[in-house]
C-alpha positions in Angstrom: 12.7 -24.2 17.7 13.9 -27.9 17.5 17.3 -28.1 16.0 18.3 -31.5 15.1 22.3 -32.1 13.8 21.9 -35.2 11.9 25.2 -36.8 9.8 23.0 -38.5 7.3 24.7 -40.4 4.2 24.0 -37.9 0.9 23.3 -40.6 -1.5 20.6 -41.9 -0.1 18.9 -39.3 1.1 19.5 -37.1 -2.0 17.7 -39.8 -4.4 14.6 -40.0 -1.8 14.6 -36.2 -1.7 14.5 -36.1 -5.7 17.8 -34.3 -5.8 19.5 -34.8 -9.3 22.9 -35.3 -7.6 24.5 -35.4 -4.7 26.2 -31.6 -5.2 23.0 -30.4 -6.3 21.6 -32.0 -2.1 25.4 -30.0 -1.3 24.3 -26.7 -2.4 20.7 -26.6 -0.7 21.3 -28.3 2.7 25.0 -28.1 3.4 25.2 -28.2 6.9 23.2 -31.3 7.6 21.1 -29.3 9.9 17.2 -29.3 10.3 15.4 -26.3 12.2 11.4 -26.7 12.5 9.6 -24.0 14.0 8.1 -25.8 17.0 5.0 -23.3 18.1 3.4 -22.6 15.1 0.3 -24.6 15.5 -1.3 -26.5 18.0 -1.3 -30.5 16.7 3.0 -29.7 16.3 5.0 -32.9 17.2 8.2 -31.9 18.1 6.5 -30.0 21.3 8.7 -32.3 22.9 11.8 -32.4 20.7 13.5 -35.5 23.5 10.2 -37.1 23.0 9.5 -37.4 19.3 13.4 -38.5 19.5 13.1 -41.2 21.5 10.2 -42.4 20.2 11.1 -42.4 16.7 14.3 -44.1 17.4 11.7 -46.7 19.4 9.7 -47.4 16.2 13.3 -47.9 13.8 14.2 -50.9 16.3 10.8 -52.4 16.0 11.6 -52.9 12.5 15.1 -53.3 13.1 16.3 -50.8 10.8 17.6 -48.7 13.6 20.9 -48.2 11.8 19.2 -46.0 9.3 18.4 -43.5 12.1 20.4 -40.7 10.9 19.3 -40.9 7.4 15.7 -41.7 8.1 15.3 -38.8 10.7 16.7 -36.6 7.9 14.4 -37.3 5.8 10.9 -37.7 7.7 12.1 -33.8 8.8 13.2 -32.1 5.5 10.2 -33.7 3.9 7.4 -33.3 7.0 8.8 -29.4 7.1 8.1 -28.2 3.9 4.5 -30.2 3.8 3.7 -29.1 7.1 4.0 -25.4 5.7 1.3 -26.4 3.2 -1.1 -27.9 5.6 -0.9 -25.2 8.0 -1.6 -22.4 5.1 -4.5 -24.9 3.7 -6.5 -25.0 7.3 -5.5 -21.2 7.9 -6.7 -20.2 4.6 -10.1 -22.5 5.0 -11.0 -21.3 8.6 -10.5 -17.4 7.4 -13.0 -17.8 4.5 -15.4 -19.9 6.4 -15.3 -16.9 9.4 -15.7 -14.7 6.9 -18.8 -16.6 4.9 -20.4 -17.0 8.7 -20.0 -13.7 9.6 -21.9 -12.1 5.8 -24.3 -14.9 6.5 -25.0 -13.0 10.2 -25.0 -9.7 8.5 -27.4 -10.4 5.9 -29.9 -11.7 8.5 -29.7 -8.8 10.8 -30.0 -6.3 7.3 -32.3 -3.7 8.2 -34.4 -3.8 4.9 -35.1 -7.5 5.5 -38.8 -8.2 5.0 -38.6 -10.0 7.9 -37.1 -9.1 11.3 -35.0 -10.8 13.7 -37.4 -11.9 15.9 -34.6 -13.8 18.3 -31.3 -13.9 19.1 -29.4 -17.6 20.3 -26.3 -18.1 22.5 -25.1 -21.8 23.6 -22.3 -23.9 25.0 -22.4 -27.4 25.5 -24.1 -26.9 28.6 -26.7 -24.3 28.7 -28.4 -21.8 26.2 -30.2 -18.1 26.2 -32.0 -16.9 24.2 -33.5 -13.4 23.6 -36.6 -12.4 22.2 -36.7 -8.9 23.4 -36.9 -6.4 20.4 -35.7 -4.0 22.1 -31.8 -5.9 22.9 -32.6 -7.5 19.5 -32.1 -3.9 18.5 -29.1 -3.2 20.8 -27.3 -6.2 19.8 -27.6 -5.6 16.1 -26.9 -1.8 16.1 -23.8 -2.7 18.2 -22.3 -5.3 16.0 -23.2 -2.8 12.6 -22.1 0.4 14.4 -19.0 -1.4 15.5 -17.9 -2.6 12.3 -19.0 1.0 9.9 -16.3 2.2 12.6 -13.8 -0.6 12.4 -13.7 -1.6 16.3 -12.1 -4.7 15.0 -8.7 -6.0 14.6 -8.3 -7.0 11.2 -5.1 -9.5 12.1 -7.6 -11.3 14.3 -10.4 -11.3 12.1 -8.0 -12.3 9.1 -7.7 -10.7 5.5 -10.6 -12.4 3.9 -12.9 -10.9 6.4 -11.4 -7.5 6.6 -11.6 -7.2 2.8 -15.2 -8.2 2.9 -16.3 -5.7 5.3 -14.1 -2.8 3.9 -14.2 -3.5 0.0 -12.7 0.5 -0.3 -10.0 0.3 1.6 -11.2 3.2 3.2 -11.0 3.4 7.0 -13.5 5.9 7.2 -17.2 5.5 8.2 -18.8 4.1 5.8 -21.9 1.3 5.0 -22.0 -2.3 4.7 -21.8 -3.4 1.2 -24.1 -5.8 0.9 -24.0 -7.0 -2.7 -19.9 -7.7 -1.3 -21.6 -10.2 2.0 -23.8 -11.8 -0.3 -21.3 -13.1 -2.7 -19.3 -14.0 0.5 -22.3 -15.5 2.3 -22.8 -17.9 -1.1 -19.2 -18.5 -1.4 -18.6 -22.9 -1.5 -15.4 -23.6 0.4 -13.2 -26.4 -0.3 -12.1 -28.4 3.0 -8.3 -28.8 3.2 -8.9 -32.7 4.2 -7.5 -33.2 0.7 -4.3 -31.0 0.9 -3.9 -32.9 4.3 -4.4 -36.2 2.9 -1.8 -35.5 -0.1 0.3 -33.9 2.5 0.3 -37.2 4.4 1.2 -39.0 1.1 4.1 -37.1 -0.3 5.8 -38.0 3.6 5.3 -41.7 3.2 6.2 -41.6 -0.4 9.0 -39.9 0.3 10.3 -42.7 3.1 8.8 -45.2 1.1 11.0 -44.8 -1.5 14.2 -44.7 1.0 12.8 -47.9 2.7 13.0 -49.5 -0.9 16.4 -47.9 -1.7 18.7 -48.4 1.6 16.9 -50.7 4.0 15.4 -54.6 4.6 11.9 -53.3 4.6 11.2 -54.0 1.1 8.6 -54.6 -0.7 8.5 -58.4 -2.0 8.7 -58.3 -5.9 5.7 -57.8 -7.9 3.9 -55.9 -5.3 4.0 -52.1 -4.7 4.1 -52.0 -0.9 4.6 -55.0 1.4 2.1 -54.8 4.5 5.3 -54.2 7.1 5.8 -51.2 5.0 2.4 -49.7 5.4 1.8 -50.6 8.9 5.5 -48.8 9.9 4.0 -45.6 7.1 0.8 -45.5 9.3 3.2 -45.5 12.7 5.4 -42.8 11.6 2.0 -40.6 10.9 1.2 -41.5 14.3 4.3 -40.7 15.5 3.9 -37.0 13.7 0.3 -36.9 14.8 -1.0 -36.8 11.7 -3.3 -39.9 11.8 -5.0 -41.2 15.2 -6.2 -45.1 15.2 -9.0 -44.4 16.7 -10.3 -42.2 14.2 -9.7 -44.1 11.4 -12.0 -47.5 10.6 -10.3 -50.2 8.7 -6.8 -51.6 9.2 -3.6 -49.0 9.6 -2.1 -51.4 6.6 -5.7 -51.1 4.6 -6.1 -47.2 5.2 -2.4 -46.7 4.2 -2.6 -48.8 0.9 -6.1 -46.7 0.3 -3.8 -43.6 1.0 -1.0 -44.6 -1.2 -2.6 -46.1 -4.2 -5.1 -42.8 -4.1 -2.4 -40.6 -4.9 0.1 -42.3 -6.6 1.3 -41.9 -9.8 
């Protein structure tokens, strides 16, 4: 847990935050006190809570708007918190229906009144494969993986709900057989990939400093324009920053991928 205590000014962050006053801000985060759970997933930034400190203080004085530290910290955290909780559910929720979908796409292959039989079985890693053609372990294997499902040798928290559900559609922890009309509606099922839930994520953080940028600091945005270039490159730092975005993943200009970010999403 990475506990930051933060004496931000109320104004400003309340009218970046979308509060409708500064008592309504009061009566939801009176302590100024941010607590992110720090070990939920694996791509986490504040691992290293004197790191992500230090360095964030690092990119306010390479825009000299280090005197905004308190607020801006405040803010990137409220803000990154809640849409991290969104991410996190989007790419749990996506990886338990694809395991599921991969798993009735397995079973229905291995069905023992397919018209045509498994006739081979592959295993690989980046380095080597095997491969087994043998009917007779063809048999094992399958009869294993069946058998050890009818009697649920499985742990369903592993596995995940989606899964579970699919291969117990009863509820009924009892032996009992596949149902197969339940795998093939899973094995057809299209999944949508949380890349966009990430990407809006990403947006609704920069917005949300954007606006704060605009409200309390020098890094404006020169008038007539929507974002200056200085403001997007120091948006596509901070994503950086929460490891979010990686420059060498991305093909254009941070200032061009951010105004394609922005401007996709805005309203």
């Amino acid at each position: 847990m990475a506990t930051y205590h933060l004496t931000p000014d109320k104004r400003g962050i309340s009218i970046a935050l979308n509060y409708n006053s500064i008592e309504e801000f009061d009566a939801e985060y009176p302590g100024y006190e941010v607590e992110l759970l720090t070990n939920t997933v694996e791509w986490s930034p504040f691992d290293n809570e004197e790191e992500f400190e230090a360095n964030f203080k690092t990119l306010l004085a390479n825009y000299q708007i280090e005197d905004h530290y308190d607020n801006l910290m405040y803010v990137v955290l409220s803000v990154f918190d809640a849409v991290f909780t969104g991410i996190q559910h989007a790419h749990d929720d996506y990886n338990s229906k694809k395991r599921a979908r991969e798993l009735a796409q397995l079973l229905l292959l291995l069905k023992p009144t397919q018209t045509y039989k498994t006739n081979s079985i592959a295993f690989k890693t980046p380095t080597s494969d095997a491969k087994i053609n043998d009917p007779i372990l063809i048999h094992w294997i399958t009869e294993s993986l069946i058998n050890s499902i009818r009697k649920f040798q499985y742990s369903p928290t592993q596995f995940g709900d989606t899964t579970h559900f699919m291969l117990n559609p009863s509820g009924q922890f009892n032996d009992q057989e596949l149902d197969y009309s339940v795998l093939k509606e899973m094995a057809d099922k299209r999944l949508i990939n949380p890349k966009n839930t990430v990407k809006r994520g990403h947006f609704t953080i920069c917005y949300t400093v954007y606006k704060y940028l605009e409200l309390a600091t020098t890094l404006t945005a020169s008038k007539g324009t929507q974002f200056s270039d200085t403001q997007l490159t120091f948006l596509f730092e901070l994503l950086q920053l929460l490891k979010q975005v990686h420059i060498e993943t991305i093909t254009s200009e941070p200032k061009d991928y951010m105004s394609s970010l922005m401007y996709n999403f805005i309203k």
